[in-house]
MOPAC internal coordinates of N, CA, C and O (Angstrom, degrees):
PM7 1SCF
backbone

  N    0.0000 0     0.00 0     0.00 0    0    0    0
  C    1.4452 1     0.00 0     0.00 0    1    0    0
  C    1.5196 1   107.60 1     0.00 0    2    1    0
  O    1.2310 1   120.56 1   -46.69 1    3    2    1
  N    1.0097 1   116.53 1   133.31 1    3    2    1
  C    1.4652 1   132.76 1   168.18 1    5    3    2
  C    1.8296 1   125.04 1  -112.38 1    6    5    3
  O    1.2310 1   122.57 1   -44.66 1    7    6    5
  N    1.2219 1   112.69 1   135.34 1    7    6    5
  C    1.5475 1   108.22 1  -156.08 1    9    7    6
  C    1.8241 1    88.59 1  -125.06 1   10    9    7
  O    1.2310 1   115.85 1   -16.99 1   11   10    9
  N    1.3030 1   125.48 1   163.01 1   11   10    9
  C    1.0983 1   122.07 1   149.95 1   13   11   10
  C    1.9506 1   103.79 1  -167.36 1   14   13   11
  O    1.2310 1   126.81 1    -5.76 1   15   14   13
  N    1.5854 1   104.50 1   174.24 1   15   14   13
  C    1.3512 1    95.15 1   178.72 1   17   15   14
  C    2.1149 1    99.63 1  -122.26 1   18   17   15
  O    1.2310 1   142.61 1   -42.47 1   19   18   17
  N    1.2387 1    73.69 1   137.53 1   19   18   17
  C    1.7466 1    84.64 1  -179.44 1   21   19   18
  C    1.0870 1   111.58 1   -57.52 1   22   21   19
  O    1.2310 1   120.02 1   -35.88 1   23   22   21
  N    1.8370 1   117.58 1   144.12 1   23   22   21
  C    1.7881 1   114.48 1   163.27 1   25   23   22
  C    1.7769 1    88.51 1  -130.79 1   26   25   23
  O    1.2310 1   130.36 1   -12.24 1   27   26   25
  N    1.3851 1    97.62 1   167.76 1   27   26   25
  C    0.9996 1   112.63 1   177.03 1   29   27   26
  C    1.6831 1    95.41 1  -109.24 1   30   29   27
  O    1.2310 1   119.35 1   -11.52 1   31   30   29
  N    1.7850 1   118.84 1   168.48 1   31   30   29
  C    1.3387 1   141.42 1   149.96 1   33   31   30
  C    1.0874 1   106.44 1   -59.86 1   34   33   31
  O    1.2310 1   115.28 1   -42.18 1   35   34   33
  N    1.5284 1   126.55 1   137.82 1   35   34   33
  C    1.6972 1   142.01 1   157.11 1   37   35   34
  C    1.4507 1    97.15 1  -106.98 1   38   37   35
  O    1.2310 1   117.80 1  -159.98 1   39   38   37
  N    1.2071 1   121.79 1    20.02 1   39   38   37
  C    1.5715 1    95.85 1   173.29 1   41   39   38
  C    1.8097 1   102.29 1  -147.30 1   42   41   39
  O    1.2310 1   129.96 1   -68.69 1   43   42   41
  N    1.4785 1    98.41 1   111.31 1   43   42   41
  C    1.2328 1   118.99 1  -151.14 1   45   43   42
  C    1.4304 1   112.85 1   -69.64 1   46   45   43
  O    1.2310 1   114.80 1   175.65 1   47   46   45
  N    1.8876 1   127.47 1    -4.35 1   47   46   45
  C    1.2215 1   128.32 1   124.87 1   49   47   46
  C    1.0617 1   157.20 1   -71.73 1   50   49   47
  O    1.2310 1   122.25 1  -151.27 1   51   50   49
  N    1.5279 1   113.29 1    28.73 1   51   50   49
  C    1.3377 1   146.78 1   171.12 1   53   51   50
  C    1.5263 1   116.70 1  -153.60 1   54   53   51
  O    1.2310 1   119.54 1  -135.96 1   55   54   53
  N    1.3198 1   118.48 1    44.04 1   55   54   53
  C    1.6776 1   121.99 1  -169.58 1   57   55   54
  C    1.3358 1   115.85 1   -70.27 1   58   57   55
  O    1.2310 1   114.19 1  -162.35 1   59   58   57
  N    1.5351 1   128.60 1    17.65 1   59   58   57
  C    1.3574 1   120.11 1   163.12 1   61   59   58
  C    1.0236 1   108.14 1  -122.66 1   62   61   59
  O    1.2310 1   113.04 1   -29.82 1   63   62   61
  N    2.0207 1   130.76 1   150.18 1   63   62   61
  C    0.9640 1   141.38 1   154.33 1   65   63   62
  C    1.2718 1   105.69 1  -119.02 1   66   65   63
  O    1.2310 1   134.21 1   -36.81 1   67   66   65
  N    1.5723 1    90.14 1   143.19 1   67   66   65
  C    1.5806 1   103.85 1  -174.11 1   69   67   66
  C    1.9025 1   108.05 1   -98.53 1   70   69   67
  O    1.2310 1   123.62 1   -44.55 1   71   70   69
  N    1.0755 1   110.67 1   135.45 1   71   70   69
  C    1.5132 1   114.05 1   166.80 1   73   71   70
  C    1.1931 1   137.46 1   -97.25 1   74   73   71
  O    1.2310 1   127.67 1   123.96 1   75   74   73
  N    1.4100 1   102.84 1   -56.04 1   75   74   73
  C    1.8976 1    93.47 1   174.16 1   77   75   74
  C    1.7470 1    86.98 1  -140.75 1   78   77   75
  O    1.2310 1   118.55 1   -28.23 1   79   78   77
  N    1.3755 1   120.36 1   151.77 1   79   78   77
  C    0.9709 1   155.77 1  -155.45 1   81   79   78
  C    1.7672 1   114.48 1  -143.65 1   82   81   79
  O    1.2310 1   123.77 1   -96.32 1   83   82   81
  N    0.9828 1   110.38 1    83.68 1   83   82   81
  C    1.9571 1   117.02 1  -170.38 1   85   83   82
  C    1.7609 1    92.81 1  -120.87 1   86   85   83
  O    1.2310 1   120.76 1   -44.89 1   87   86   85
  N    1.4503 1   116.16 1   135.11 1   87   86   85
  C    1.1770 1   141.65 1   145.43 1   89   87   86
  C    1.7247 1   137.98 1  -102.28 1   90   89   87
  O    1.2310 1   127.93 1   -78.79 1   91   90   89
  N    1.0107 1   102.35 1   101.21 1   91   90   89
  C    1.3984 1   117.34 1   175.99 1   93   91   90
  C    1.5719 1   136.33 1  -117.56 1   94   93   91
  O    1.2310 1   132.14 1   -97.41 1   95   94   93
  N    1.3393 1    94.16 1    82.59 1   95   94   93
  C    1.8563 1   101.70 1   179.10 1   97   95   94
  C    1.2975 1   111.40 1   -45.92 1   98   97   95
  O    1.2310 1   115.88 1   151.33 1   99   98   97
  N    0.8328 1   125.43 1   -28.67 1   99   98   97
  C    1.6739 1   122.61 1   178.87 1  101   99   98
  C    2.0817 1   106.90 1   -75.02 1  102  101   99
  O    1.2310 1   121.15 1   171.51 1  103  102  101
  N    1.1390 1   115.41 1    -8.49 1  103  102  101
  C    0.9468 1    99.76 1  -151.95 1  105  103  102
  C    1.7101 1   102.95 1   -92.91 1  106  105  103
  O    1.2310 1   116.41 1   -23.03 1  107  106  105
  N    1.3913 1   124.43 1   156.97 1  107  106  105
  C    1.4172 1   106.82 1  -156.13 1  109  107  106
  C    1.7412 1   101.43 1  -165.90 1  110  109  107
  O    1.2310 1   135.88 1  -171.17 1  111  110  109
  N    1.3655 1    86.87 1     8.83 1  111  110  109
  C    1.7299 1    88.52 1   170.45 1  113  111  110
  C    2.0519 1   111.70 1  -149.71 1  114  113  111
  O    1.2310 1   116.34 1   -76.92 1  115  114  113
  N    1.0269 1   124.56 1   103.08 1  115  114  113
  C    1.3699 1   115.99 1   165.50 1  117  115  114
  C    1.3479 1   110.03 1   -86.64 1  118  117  115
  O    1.2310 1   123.27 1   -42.31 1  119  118  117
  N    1.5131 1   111.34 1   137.69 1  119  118  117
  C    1.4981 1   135.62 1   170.98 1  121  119  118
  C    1.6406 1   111.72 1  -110.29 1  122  121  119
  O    1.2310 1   119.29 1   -59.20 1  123  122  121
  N    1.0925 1   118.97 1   120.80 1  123  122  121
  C    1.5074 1   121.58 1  -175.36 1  125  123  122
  C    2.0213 1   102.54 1  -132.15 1  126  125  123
  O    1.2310 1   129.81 1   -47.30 1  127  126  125
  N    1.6783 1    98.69 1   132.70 1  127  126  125
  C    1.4880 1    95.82 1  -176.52 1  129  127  126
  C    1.3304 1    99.79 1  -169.58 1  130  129  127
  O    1.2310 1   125.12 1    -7.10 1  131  130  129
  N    1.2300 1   107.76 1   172.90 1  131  130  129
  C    2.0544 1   125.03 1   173.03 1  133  131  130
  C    1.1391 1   106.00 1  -109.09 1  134  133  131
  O    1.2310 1   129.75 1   -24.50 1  135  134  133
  N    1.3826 1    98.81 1   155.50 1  135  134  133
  C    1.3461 1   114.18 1  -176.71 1  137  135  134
  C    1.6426 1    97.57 1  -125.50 1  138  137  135
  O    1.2310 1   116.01 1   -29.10 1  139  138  137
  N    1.3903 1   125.19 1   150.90 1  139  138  137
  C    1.3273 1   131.68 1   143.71 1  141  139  138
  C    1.4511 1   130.68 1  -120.28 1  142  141  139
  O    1.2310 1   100.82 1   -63.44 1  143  142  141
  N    1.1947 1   152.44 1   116.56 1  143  142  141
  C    1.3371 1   149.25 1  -118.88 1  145  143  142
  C    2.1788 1    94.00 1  -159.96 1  146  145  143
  O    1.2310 1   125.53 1   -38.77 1  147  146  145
  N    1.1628 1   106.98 1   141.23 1  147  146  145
  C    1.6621 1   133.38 1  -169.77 1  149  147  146
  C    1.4168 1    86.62 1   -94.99 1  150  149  147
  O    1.2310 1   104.75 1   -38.57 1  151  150  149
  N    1.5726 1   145.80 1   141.43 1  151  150  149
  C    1.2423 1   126.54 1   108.97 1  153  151  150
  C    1.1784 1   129.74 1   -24.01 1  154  153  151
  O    1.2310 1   117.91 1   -69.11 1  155  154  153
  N    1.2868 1   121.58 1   110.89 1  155  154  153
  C    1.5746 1   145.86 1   154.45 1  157  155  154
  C    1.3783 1   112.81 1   137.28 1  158  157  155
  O    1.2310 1   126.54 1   163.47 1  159  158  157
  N    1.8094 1   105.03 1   -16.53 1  159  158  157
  C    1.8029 1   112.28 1  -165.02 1  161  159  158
  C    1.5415 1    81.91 1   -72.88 1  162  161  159
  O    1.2310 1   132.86 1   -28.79 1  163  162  161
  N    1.3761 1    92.75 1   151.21 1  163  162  161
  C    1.5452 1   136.94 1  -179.08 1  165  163  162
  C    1.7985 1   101.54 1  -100.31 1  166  165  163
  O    1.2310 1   123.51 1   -21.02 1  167  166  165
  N    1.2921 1   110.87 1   158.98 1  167  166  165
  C    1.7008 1   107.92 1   163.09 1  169  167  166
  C    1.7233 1   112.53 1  -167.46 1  170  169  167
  O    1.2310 1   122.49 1   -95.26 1  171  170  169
  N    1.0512 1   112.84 1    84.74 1  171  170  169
  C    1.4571 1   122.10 1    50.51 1  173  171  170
  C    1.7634 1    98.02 1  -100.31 1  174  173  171
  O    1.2310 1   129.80 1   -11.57 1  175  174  173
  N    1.6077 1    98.71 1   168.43 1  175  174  173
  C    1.3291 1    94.77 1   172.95 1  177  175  174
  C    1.6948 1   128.56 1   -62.31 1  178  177  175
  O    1.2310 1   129.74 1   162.12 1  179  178  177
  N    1.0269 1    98.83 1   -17.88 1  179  178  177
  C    1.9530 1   137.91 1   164.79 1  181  179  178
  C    0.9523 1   152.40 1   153.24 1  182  181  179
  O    1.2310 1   128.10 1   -35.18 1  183  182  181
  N    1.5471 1   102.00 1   144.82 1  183  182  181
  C    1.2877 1   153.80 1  -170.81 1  185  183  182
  C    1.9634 1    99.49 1    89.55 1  186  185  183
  O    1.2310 1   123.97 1    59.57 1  187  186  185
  N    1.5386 1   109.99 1  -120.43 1  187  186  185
  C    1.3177 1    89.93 1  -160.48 1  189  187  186
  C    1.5277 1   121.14 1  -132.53 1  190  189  187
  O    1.2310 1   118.42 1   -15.06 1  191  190  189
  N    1.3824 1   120.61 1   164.94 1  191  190  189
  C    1.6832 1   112.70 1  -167.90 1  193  191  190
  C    1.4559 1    98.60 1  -131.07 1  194  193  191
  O    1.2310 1   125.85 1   -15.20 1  195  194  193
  N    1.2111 1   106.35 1   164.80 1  195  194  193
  C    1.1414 1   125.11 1  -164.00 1  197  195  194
  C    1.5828 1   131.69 1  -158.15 1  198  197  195
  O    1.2310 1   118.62 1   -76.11 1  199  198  197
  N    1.1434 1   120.23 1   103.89 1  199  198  197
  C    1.5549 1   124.42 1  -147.28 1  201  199  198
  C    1.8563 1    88.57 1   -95.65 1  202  201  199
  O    1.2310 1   122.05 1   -17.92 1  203  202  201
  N    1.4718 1   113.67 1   162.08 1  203  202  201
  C    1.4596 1   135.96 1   140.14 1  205  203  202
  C    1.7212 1   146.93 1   -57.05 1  206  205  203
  O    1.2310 1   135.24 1   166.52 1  207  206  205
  N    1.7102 1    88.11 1   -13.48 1  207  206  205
  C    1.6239 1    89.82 1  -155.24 1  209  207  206
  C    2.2357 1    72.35 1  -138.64 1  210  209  207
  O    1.2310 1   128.64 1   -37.08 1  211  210  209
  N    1.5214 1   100.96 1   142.92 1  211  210  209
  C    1.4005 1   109.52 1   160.96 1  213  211  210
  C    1.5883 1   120.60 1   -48.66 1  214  213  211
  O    1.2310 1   127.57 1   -57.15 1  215  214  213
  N    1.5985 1   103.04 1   122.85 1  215  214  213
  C    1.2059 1   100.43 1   174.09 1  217  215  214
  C    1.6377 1   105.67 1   -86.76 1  218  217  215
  O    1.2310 1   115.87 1   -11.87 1  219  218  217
  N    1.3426 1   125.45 1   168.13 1  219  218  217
  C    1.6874 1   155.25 1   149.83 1  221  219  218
  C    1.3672 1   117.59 1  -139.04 1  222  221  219
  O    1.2310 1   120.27 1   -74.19 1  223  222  221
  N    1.8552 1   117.09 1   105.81 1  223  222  221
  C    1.1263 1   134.00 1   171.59 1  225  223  222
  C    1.4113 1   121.58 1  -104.05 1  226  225  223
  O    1.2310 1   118.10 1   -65.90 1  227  226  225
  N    1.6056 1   121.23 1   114.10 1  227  226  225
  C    1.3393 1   116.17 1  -174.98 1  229  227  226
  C    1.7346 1   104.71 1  -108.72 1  230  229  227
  O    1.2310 1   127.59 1   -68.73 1  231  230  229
  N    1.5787 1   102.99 1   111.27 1  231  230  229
  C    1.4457 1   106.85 1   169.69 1  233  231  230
  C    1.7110 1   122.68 1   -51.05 1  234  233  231
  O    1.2310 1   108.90 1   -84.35 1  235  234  233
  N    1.4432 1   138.38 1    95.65 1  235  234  233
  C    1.3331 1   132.18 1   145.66 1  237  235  234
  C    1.4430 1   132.07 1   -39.73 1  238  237  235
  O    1.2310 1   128.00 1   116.64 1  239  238  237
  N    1.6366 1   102.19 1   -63.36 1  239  238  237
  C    1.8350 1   101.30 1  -173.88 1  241  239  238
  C    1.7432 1    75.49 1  -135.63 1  242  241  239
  O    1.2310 1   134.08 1   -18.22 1  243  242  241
  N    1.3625 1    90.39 1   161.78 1  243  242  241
  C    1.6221 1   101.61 1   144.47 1  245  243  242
  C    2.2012 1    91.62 1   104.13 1  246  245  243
  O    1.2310 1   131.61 1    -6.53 1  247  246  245
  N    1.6182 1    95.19 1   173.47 1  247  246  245
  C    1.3768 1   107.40 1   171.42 1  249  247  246
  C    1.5027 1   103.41 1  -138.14 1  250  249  247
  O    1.2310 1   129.02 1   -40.02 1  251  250  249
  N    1.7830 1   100.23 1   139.98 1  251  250  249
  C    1.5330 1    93.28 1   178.37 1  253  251  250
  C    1.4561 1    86.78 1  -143.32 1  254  253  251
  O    1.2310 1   125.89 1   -15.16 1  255  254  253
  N    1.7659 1   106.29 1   164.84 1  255  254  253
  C    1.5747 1   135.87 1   174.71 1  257  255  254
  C    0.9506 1    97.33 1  -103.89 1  258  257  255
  O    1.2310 1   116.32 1   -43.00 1  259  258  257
  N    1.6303 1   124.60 1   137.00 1  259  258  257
  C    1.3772 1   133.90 1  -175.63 1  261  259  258
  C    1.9379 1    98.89 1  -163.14 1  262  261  259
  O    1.2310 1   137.14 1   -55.07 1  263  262  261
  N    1.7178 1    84.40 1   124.93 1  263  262  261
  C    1.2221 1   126.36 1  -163.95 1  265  263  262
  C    1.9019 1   113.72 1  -102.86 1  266  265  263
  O    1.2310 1   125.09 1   -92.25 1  267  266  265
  N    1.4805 1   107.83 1    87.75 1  267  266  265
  C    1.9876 1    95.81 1  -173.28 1  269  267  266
  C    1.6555 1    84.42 1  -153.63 1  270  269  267
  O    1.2310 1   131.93 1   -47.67 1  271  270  269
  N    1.2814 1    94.58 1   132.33 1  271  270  269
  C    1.2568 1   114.70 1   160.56 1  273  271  270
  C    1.6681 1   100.46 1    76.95 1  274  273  271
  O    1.2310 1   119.90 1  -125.36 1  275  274  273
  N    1.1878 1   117.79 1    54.64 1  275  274  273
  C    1.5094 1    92.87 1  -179.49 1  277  275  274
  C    2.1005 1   124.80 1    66.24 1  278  277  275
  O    1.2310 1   135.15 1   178.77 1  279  278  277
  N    0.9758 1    88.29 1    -1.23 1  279  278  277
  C    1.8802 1    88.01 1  -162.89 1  281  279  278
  C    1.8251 1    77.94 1  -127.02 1  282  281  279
  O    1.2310 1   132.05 1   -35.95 1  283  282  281
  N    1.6069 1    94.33 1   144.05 1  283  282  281
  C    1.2268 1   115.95 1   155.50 1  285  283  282
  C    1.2494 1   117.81 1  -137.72 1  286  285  283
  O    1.2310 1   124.86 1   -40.04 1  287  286  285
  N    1.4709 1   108.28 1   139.96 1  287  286  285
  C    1.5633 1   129.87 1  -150.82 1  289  287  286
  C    1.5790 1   107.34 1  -113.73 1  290  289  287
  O    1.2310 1   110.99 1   -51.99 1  291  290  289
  N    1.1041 1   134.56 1   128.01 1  291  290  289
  C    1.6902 1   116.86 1   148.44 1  293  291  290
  C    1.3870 1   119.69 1   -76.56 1  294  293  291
  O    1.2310 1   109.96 1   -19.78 1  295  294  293
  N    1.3477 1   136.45 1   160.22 1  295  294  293
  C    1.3568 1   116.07 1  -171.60 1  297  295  294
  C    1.8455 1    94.64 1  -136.63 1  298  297  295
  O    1.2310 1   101.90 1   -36.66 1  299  298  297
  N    0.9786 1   150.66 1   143.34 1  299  298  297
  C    1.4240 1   132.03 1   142.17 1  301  299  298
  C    1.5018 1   109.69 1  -156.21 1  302  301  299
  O    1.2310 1   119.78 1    10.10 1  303  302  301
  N    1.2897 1   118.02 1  -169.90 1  303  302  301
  C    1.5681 1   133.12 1  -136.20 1  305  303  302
  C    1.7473 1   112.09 1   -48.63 1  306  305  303
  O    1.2310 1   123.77 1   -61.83 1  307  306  305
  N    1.4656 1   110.37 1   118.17 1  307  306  305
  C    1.3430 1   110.36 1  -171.34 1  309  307  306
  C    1.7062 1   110.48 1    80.18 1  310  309  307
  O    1.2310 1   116.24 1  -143.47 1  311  310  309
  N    1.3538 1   124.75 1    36.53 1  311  310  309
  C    1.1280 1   134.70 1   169.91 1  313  311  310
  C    1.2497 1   117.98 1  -103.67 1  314  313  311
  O    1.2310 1   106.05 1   -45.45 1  315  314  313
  N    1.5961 1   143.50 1   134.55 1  315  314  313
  C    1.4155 1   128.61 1   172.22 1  317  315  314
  C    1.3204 1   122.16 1  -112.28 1  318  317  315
  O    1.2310 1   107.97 1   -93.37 1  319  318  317
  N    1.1239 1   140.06 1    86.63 1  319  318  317
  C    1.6581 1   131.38 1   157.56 1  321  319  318
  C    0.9846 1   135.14 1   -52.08 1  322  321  319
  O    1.2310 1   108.04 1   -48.72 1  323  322  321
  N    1.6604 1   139.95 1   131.28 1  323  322  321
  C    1.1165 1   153.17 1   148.78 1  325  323  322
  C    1.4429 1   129.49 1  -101.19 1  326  325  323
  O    1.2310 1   123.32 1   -52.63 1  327  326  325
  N    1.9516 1   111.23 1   127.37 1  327  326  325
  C    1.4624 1    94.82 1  -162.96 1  329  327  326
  C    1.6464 1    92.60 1  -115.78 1  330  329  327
  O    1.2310 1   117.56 1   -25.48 1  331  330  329
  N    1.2902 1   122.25 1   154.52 1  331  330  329
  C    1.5695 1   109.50 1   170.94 1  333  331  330
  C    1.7111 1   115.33 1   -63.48 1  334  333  331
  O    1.2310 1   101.92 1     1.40 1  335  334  333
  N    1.3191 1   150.64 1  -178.60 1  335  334  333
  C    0.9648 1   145.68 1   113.65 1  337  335  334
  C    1.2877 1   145.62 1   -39.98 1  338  337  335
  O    1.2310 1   120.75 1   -57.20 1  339  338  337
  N    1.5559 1   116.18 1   122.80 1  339  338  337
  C    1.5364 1   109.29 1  -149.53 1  341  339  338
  C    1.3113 1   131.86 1   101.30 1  342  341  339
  O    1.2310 1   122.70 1   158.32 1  343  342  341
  N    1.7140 1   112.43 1   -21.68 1  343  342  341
  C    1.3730 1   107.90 1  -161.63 1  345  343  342
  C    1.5601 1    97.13 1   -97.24 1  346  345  343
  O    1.2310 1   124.97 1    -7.90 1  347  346  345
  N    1.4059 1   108.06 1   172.10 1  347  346  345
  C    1.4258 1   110.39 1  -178.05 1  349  347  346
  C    1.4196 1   124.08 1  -104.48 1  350  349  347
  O    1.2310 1   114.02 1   -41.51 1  351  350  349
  N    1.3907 1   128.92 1   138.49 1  351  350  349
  C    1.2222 1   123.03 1  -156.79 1  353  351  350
  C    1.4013 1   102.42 1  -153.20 1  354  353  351
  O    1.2310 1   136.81 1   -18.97 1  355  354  353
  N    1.6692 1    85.05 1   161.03 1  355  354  353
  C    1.9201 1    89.85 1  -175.24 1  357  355  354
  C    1.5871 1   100.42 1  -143.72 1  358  357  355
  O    1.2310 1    98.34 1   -28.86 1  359  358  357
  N    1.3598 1   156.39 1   151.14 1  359  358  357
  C    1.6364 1   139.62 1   143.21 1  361  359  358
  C    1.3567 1   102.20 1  -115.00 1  362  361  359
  O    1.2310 1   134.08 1     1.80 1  363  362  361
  N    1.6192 1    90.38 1  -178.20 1  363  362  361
  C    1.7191 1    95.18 1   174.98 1  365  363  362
  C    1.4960 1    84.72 1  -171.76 1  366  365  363
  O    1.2310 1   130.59 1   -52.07 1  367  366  365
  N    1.4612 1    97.17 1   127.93 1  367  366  365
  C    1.4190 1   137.95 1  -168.02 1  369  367  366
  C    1.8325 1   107.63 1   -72.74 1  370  369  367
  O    1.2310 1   118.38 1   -85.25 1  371  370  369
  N    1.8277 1   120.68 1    94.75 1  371  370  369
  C    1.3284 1    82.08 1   174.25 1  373  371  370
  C    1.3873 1   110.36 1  -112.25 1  374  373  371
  O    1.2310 1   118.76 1  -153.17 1  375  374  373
  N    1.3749 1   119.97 1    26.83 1  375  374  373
  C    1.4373 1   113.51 1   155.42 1  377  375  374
  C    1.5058 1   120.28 1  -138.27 1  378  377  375
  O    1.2310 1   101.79 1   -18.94 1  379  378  377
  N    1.1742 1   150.85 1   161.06 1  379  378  377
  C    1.4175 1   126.86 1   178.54 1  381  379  378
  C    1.4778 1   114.23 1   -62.68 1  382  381  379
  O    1.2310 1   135.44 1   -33.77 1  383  382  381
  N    1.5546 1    87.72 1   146.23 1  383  382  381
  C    1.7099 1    79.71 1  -153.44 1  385  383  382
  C    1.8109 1    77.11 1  -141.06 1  386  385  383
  O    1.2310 1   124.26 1   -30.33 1  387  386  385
  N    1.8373 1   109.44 1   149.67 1  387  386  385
  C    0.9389 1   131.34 1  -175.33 1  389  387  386
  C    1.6734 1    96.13 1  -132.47 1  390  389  387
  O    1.2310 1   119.69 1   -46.49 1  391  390  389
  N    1.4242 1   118.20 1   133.51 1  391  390  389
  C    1.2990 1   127.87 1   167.10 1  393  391  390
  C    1.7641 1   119.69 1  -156.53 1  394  393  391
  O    1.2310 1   135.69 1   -17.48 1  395  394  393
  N    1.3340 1    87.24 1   162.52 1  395  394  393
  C    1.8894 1    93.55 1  -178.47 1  397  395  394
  C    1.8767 1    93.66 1  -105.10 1  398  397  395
  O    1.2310 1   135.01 1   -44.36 1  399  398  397
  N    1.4027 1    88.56 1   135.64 1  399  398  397
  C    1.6959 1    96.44 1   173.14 1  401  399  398
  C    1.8193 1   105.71 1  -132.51 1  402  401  399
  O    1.2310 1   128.38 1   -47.86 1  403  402  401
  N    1.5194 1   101.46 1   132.14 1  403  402  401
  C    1.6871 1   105.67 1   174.45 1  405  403  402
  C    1.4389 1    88.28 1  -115.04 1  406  405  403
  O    1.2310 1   135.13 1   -16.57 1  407  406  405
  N    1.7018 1    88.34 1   163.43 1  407  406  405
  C    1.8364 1   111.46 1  -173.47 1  409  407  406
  C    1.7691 1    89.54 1  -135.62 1  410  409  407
  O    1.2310 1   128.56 1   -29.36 1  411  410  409
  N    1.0762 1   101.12 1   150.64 1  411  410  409
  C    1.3060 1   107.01 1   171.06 1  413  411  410
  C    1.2191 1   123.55 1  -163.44 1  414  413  411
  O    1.2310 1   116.49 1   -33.64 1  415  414  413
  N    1.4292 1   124.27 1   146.36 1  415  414  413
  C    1.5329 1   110.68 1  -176.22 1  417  415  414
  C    1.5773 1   103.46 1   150.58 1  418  417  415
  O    1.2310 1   118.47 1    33.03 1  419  418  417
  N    1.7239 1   120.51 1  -146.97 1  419  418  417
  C    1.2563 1    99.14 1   166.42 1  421  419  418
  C    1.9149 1   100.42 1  -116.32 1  422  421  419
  O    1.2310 1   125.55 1    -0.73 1  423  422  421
  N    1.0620 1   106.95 1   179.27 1  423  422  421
  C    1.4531 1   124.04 1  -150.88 1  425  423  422
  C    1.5995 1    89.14 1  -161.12 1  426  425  423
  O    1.2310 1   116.88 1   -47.11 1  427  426  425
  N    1.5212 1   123.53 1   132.89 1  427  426  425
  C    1.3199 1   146.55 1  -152.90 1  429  427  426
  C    1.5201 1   101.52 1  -100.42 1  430  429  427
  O    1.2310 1   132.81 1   129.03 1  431  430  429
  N    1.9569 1    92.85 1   -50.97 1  431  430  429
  C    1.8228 1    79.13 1  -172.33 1  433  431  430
  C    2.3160 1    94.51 1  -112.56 1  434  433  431
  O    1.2310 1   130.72 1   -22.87 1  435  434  433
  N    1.0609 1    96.92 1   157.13 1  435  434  433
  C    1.7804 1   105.73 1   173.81 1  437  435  434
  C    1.2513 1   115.40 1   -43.62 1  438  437  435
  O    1.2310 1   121.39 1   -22.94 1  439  438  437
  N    1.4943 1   114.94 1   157.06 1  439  438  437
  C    1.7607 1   107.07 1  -178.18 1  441  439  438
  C    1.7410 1    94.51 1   -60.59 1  442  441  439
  O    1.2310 1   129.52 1    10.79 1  443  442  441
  N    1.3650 1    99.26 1  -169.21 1  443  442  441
  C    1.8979 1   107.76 1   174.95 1  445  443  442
  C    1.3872 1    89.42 1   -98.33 1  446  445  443
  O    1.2310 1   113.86 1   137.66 1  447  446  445
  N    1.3526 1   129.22 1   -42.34 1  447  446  445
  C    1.4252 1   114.50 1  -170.51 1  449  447  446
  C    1.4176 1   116.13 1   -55.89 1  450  449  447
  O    1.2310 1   117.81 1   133.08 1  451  450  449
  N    2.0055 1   121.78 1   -46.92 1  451  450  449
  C    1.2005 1    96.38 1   167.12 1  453  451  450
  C    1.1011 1   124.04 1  -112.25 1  454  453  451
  O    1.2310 1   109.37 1   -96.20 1  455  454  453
  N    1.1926 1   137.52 1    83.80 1  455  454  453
  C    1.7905 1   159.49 1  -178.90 1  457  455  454
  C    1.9342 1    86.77 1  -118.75 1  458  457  455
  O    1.2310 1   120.10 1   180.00 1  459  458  457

């Protein structure tokens, strides 16, 4: 797991910063979505989950505990996580928390959107 906190550019001839940078030839499906999360909800509701394809979670509002690999993280507003594929993971929400999460990697069957 990899954690970091976002900055933006102040200098408006160079207005992008780059953060994490991952290459994966194997990879053959991006998943992009929101999340909305309660203070106190858990996910999984218990113990632990575990996806196929690399996660990337970018905190908007909110604070969450996040549990992968042995390491526990706090995460909140303008924070970015990355989890490998495969690994096992758990959070728990302690404020309402809104975030964008991508998956990436390969994926067996097509998204549902394009089937």
């Amino acid at each position: 797991m990899h954690t970091e906190t976002l900055t933006w550019s102040e200098d408006v001839r160079h207005p992008l910063t780059q953060h994490l940078c991952f290459v994966d030839p194997a990879a053959t499906t991006v998943v992009v979505g929101t999340g909305t999360f309660k203070a106190g909800q858990d996910m999984p509701s218990e113990g632990f989950s575990q996806y196929p394809m690399r996660e990337i979670s970018i905190v908007l509002e909110g604070e969450i505990e996040t549990e992968s690999a042995g390491k526990k993280v706090r995460l909140n507003a303008g924070d970015l996580v990355t989890i490998p594929p495969n690994q096992k993971q758990r959070s728990r929400f302690l404020k309402d928390t809104k975030l964008i999460y991508i998956f990436f990697g390969h994926r067996s069957k097509e998204c549902e959107a394009d089937a």
